[in-house]
C-alpha positions, 0 to 999 in steps of 0.5 A: 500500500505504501508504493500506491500514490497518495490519491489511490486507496485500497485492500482486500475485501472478504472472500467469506462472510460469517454465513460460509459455513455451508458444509461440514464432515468428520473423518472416521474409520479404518483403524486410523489414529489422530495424527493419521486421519489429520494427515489425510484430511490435509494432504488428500482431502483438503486439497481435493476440495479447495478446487472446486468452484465456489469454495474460499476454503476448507478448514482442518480442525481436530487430530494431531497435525504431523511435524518433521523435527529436526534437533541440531547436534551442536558439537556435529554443527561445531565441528563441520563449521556450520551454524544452525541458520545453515541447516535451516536454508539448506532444508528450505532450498531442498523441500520443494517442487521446481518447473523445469521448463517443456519438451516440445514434440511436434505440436504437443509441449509436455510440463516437466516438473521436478519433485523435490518436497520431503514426504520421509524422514530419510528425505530430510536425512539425506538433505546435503548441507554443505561439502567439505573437501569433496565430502558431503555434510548430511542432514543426518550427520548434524541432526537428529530427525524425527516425527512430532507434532505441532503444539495442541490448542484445542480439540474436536469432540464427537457426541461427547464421546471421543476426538474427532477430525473435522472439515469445514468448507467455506464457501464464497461470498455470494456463492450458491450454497446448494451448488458448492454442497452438490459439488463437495458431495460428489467430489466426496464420492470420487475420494472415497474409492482411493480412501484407505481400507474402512475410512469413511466421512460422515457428514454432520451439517448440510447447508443444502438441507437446511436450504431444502427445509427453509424453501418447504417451510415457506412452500407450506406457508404459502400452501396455509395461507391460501387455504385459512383465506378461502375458509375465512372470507367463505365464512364472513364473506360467503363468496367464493369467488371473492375468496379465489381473488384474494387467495391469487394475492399470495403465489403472485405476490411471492412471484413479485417479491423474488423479482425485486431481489432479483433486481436489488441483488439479494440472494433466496438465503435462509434469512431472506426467505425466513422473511418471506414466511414471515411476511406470508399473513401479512400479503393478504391484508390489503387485498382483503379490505379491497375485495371485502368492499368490491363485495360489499358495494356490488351487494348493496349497489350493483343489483339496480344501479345501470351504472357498469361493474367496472365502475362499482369496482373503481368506486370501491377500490378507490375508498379504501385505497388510502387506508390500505396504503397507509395500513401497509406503509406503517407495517414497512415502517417497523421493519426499516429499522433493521436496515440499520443494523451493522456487522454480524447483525446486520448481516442476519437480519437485513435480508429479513427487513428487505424480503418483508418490505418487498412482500408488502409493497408488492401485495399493495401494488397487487391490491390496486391493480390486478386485484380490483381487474380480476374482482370485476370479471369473477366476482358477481351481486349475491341474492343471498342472505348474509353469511350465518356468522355475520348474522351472529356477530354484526348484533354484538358489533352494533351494541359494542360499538354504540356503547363506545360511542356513547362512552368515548372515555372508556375506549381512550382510557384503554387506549392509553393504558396501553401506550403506558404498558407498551412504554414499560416495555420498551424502557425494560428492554435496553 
C-alpha cells in the first residue's frame, strides 16, 4: 500500500462472510489414529476440495497435525563449521517442487516438473548441507530427525464421546450454497474409492438441507395461507369467488417479491426467505379490505344501479385505497429499522427487513391493480342472505360499538393504558 500514490486507496475485501459455513464432515474409520486421519484430511482431502468452484476454503480442525523435527547436534554443527541458520536454508532450498521448463514434440509441449518436497524422514536425512573437501555434510550427520507434532490448542469432540477430525468448507461470498454442497458431495464420492481400507466421512451439517427445509417451510406457508383465506372470507364473506381473488394475492405476490431481489441483488438465503414466511399473513391484508368492499358495494349497489361493474369496482377500490396504503406503509415502517443494523447483525437480519418490505409493497401494488381487474370479471351481486356468522356477530358489533360511542372515555382510557404498558416495555428492554 505504501508504493500506491497518495490519491489511490485500497485492500482486500472478504472472500467469506460469517454465513460460509455451508458444509461440514468428520473423518472416521479404518483403524486410523489422530495424527493419521489429520494427515489425510490435509494432504488428500483438503486439497481435493479447495478446487472446486465456489469454495474460499476448507478448514482442518481436530487430530494431531504431523511435524518433521529436526534437533541440531551442536558439537556435529561445531565441528563441520556450520551454524544452525545453515541447516535451516539448506532444508528450505531442498523441500520443494521446481518447473523445469517443456519438451516440445511436434505440436504437443509436455510440463516437466521436478519433485523435490520431503514426504520421509530419510528425505530430510539425506538433505546435503554443505561439502567439505569433496565430502558431503548430511542432514543426518548434524541432526537428529524425527516425527512430532505441532503444539495442541484445542480439540474436536464427537457426541461427547471421543476426538474427532473435522472439515469445514467455506464457501464464497455470494456463492450458491446448494451448488458448492452438490459439488463437495460428489467430489466426496470420487475420494472415497482411493480412501484407505474402512475410512469413511460422515457428514454432520448440510447447508443444502437446511436450504431444502427453509424453501418447504415457506412452500407450506404459502400452501396455509391460501387455504385459512378461502375458509375465512367463505365464512364472513360467503363468496367464493371473492375468496379465489384474494387467495391469487399470495403465489403472485411471492412471484413479485423474488423479482425485486432479483433486481436489488439479494440472494433466496435462509434469512431472506425466513422473511418471506414471515411476511406470508401479512400479503393478504390489503387485498382483503379491497375485495371485502368490491363485495360489499356490488351487494348493496350493483343489483339496480345501470351504472357498469367496472365502475362499482373503481368506486370501491378507490375508498379504501388510502387506508390500505397507509395500513401497509406503517407495517414497512417497523421493519426499516433493521436496515440499520451493522456487522454480524446486520448481516442476519437485513435480508429479513428487505424480503418483508418487498412482500408488502408488492401485495399493495397487487391490491390496486390486478386485484380490483380480476374482482370485476369473477366476482358477481349475491341474492343471498348474509353469511350465518355475520348474522351472529354484526348484533354484538352494533351494541359494542354504540356503547363506545356513547362512552368515548372508556375506549381512550384503554387506549392509553396501553401506550403506558407498551412504554414499560420498551424502557425494560435496553
Amino acid at each position: 500500500s505504501g508504493d500506491l500514490p497518495p490519491s489511490v486507496e485500497g485492500g482486500l475485501a472478504p472472500i467469506s462472510t460469517p454465513l460460509s459455513d455451508v458444509f461440514m464432515f468428520t473423518v472416521e474409520g479404518g483403524n486410523l489414529n489422530l495424527e493419521e486421519r489429520r494427515s489425510l484430511l490435509d494432504w488428500t482431502i483438503r486439497p481435493a476440495l479447495r478446487t472446486l468452484p465456489g469454495v474460499a476454503d476448507v478448514n482442518s480442525l481436530g487430530g494431531v497435525v504431523r511435524t518433521f523435527d529436526v534437533v541440531p547436534d551442536l558439537d556435529a554443527l561445531a565441528a563441520a563449521g556450520l551454524s544452525i541458520r545453515d541447516l535451516t536454508g539448506a532444508i528450505e532450498m531442498s523441500n520443494r517442487n521446481d518447473g523445469a521448463g517443456r519438451i516440445s514434440e511436434g505440436e504437443e509441449a509436455i510440463a516437466v516438473r521436478a519433485i523435490g518436497a520431503v514426504e520421509t524422514l530419510q528425505d530430510i536425512e539425506q538433505i546435503v548441507v554443505s561439502r567439505s573437501q569433496g565430502v558431503p555434510v548430511r542432514i543426518s550427520d548434524v541432526a537428529k530427525v524425527r516425527i512430532g507434532s505441532l503444539t495442541r490448542n484445542g480439540a474436536v469432540t464427537k457426541d461427547g464421546e471421543s476426538e474427532a477430525v473435522q472439515g469445514l468448507v467455506l464457501s464464497l461470498r455470494g456463492a450458491d450454497a446448494n451448488a458448492v454442497v452438490r459439488d463437495v458431495k460428489q467430489r466426496l464420492e470420487e475420494l472415497s474409492a482411493s480412501m484407505p481400507e474402512g475410512v469413511t466421512i460422515k457428514t454432520f451439517y448440510d447447508r443444502s438441507a437446511l436450504i431444502d427445509k427453509a424453501i418447504h417451510t415457506v412452500r407450506k406457508a404459502l400452501t396455509e395461507a391460501i387455504i385459512l383465506v378461502l375458509i375465512l372470507l367463505l365464512l364472513f364473506l360467503g363468496n367464493v369467488r371473492a375468496s379465489i381473488v384474494v387467495a391469487l394475492t399470495l403465489p403472485m405476490a411471492a412471484l413479485a417479491t423474488f423479482l425485486l431481489m432479483r433486481m436489488t441483488g439479494l440472494s433466496a438465503n435462509l434469512m431472506s426467505l425466513g422473511g418471506l414466511a414471515i411476511a406470508i399473513g401479512l400479503i393478504v391484508d390489503a387485498s382483503v379490505v379491497v375485495v371485502e368492499n368490491v363485495v360489499e358495494r356490488i351487494n348493496h349497489h350493483g343489483k339496480n344501479s345501470t351504472a357498469p361493474q367496472l365502475h362499482h369496482v373503481y368506486r370501491a377500490a378507490v375508498e379504501v385505497a388510502a387506508p390500505v396504503a397507509s395500513g401497509v406503509i406503517i407495517i414497512c415502517l417497523v421493519f426499516l429499522p433493521l436496515l440499520s443494523l451493522q456487522g454480524l447483525e446486520g448481516k442476519l437480519f437485513r435480508p429479513v427487513a428487505l424480503t418483508i418490505v418487498f412482500a408488502l409493497a408488492s401485495s399493495l401494488v397487487l391490491s390496486l391493480t390486478i386485484i380490483p381487474v380480476l374482482a370485476s370479471y369473477l366476482i358477481k351481486p349475491s341474492s343471498g342472505k348474509e353469511p350465518l356468522l355475520m348474522r351472529i356477530l354484526t348484533p354484538a358489533y352494533e351494541r359494542a360499538l354504540g356503547f363506545f360511542v356513547r362512552m368515548p372515555i372508556v375506549i381512550y382510557t384503554i387506549a392509553a393504558a396501553s401506550l403506558f404498558a407498551a412504554f414499560l416495555a420498551y424502557s425494560s428492554v435496553g
